[in-house]
C-alpha positions in Angstrom: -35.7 0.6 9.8 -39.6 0.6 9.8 -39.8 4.4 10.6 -37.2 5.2 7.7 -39.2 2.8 5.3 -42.6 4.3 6.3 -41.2 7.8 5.7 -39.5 6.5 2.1 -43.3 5.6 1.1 -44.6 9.1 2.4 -45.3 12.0 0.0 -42.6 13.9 -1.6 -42.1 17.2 -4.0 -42.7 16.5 -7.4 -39.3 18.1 -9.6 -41.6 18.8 -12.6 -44.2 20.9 -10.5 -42.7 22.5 -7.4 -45.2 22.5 -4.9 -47.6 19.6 -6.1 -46.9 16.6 -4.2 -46.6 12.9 -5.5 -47.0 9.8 -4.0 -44.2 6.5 -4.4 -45.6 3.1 -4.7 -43.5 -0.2 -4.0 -44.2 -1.5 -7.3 -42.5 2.0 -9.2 -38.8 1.9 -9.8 -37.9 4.6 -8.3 -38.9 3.3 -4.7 -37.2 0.5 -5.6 -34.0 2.3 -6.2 -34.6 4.7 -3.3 -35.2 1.5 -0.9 -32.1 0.0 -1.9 -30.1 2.1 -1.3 -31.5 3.0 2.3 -31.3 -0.1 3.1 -27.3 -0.9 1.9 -26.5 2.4 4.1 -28.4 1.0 6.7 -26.7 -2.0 6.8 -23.2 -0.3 6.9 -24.6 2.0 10.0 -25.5 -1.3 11.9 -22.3 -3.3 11.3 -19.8 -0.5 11.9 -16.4 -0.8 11.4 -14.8 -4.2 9.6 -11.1 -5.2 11.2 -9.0 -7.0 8.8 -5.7 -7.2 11.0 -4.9 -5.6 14.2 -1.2 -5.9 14.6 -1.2 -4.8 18.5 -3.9 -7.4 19.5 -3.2 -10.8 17.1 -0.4 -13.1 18.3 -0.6 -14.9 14.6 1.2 -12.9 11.7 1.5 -16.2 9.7 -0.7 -14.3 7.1 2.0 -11.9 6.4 5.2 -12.5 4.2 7.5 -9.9 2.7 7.7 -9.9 -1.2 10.5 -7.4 -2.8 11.7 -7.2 -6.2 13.9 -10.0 -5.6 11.3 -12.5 -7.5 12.4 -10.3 -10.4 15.9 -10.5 -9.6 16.3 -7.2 -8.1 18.1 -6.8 -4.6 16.0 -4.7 -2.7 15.6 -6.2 1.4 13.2 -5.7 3.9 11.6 -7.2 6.9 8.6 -7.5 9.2 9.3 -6.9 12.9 7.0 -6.2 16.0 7.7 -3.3 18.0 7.7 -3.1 21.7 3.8 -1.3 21.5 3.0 -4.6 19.0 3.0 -2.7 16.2 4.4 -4.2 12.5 7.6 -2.9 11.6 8.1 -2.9 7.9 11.1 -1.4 7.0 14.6 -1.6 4.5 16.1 -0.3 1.5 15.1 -0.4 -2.4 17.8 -0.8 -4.7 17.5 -0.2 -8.6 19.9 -2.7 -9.4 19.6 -5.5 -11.9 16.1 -3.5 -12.5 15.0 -4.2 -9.4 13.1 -0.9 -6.8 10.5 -2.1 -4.9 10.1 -3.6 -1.6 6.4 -4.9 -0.2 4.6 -6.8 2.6 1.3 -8.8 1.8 -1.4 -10.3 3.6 -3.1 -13.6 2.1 -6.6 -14.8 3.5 -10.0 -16.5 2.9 -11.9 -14.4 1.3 -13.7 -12.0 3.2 -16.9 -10.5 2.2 -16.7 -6.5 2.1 -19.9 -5.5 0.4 -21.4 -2.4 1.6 -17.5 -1.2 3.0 -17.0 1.9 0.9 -13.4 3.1 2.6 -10.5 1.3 4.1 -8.8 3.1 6.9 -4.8 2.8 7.9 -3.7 3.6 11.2 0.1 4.2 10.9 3.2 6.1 11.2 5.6 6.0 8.1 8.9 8.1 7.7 7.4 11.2 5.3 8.0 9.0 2.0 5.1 7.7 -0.1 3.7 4.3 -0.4 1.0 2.0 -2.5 -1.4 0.3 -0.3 -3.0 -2.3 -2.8 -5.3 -4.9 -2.2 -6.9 -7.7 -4.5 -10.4 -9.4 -5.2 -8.7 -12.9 -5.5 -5.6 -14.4 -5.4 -5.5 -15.2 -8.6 -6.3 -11.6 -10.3 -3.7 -10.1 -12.5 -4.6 -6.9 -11.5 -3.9 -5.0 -8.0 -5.9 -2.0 -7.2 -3.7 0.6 -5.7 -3.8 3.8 -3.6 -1.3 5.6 -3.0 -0.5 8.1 0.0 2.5 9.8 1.8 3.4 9.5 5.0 3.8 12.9 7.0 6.6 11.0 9.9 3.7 11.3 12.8 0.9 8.3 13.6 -2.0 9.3 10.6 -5.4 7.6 10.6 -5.7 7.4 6.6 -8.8 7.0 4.5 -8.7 5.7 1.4 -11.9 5.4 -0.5 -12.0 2.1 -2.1 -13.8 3.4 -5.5 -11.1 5.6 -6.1 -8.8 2.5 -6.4 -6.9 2.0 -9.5 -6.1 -1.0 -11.2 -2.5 -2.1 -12.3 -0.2 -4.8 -13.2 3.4 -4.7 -12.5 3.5 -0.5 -12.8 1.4 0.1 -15.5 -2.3 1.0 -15.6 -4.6 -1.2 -16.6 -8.0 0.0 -18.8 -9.9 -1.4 -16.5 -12.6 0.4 -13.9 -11.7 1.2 -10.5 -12.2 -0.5 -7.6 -15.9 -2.3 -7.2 -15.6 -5.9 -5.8 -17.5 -7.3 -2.8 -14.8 -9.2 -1.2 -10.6 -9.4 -1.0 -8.0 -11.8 -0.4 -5.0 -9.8 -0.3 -3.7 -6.5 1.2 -0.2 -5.2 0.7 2.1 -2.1 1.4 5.1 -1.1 -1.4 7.2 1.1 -1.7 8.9 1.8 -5.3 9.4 5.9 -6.0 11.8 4.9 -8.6 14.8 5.6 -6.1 17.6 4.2 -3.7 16.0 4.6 -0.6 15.7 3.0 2.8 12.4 2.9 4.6 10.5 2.6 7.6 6.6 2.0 8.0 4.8 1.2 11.2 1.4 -0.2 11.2 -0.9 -0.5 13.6 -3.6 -2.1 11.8 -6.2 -1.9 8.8 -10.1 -1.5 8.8 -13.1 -1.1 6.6 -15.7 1.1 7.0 
């Protein structure tokens, strides 16, 4: 950290006259800039990767409920099972009756400070269908920031980066920016492509990075 900062504070090509050399002092606002941003990539270098659930090494899924479009009257069904490698099972079959199509399975927790993370990555293994994996700021937001992503029918290590999150509620985009919050309190996976299908997603768990 001290090496990088010294070096930071050393001299550096001027942009206005190549070859004339120009000295940044901790008071000017570009060192400023230049410092902060070392030192937020710094900070993500030191603390690695962040686990937010681990499937095949937690015993307590109490967290996780399964929401479909039922709360809308729909009669889509799914479930959450746990394989014999520990894995989450979420699988089913979306309906488009009573104008119903989507199944989902969310995760609610204390709020978990996230600043720094710039991409979540999903270890799974769905059936070559596409899904939304959405998470919130808080609870209590109307809008979910979504990604979505197909599933190829192998085990894929996905990474999504969260900036290029979207923000909608109940299907429809919201004119709202992407993605930029410090912490979350909910993640979820959906399926709704607008069609009768059944579906199976395995999930071995979620990180940040």
């Amino acid at each position: 950290m001290i090496m990088i900062s010294v070096m930071v504070k050393l001299m550096k090509l001027s942009p206005r006259t190549p070859g004339k050399l120009c000295q940044f002092t901790e008071k000017s606002p570009t060192f400023k800039r230049k410092m902060g941003a070392l030192q937020m990539f710094l900070m993500v270098l030191l603390m690695g990767k962040l686990l937010l659930f681990d499937f095949s090494a937690s015993e307590d899924w109490s967290g996780w409920e399964i929401q479909n479009d039922r709360v809308m009257g729909g009669v889509s069904s799914s479930s959450l099972q746990k394989t014999e490698q520990g894995h989450a099972l979420f699988a089913g079959s979306v309906s488009l009756e009573n104008n119903g199509g989507f199944a989902s399975l969310q995760y609610h927790f204390p709020s978990k400070n996230m600043e720094g993370y710039q991409t979540a990555i999903l270890t799974l293994k769905g059936d070559g269908k596409r899904y939304q994996f959405r998470i919130k700021e808080n609870l209590s937001d109307r809008a979910s920031y979504i990604y979505t992503f197909t599933t190829s029918g192998n085990w894929q290590t996905l990474e999504i980066p969260l900036r290029e999150m979207r923000p909608v509620f109940r299907g429809k985009k919201l004119g709202l920016p992407n993605f930029s919050a410090d912490s979350i309190q909910e993640l979820r996976f959906l399926i709704g492509n607008k069609k009768e299908e059944d579906f199976r997603l395995e999930i071995k768990k979620i990180e940040l990075k």
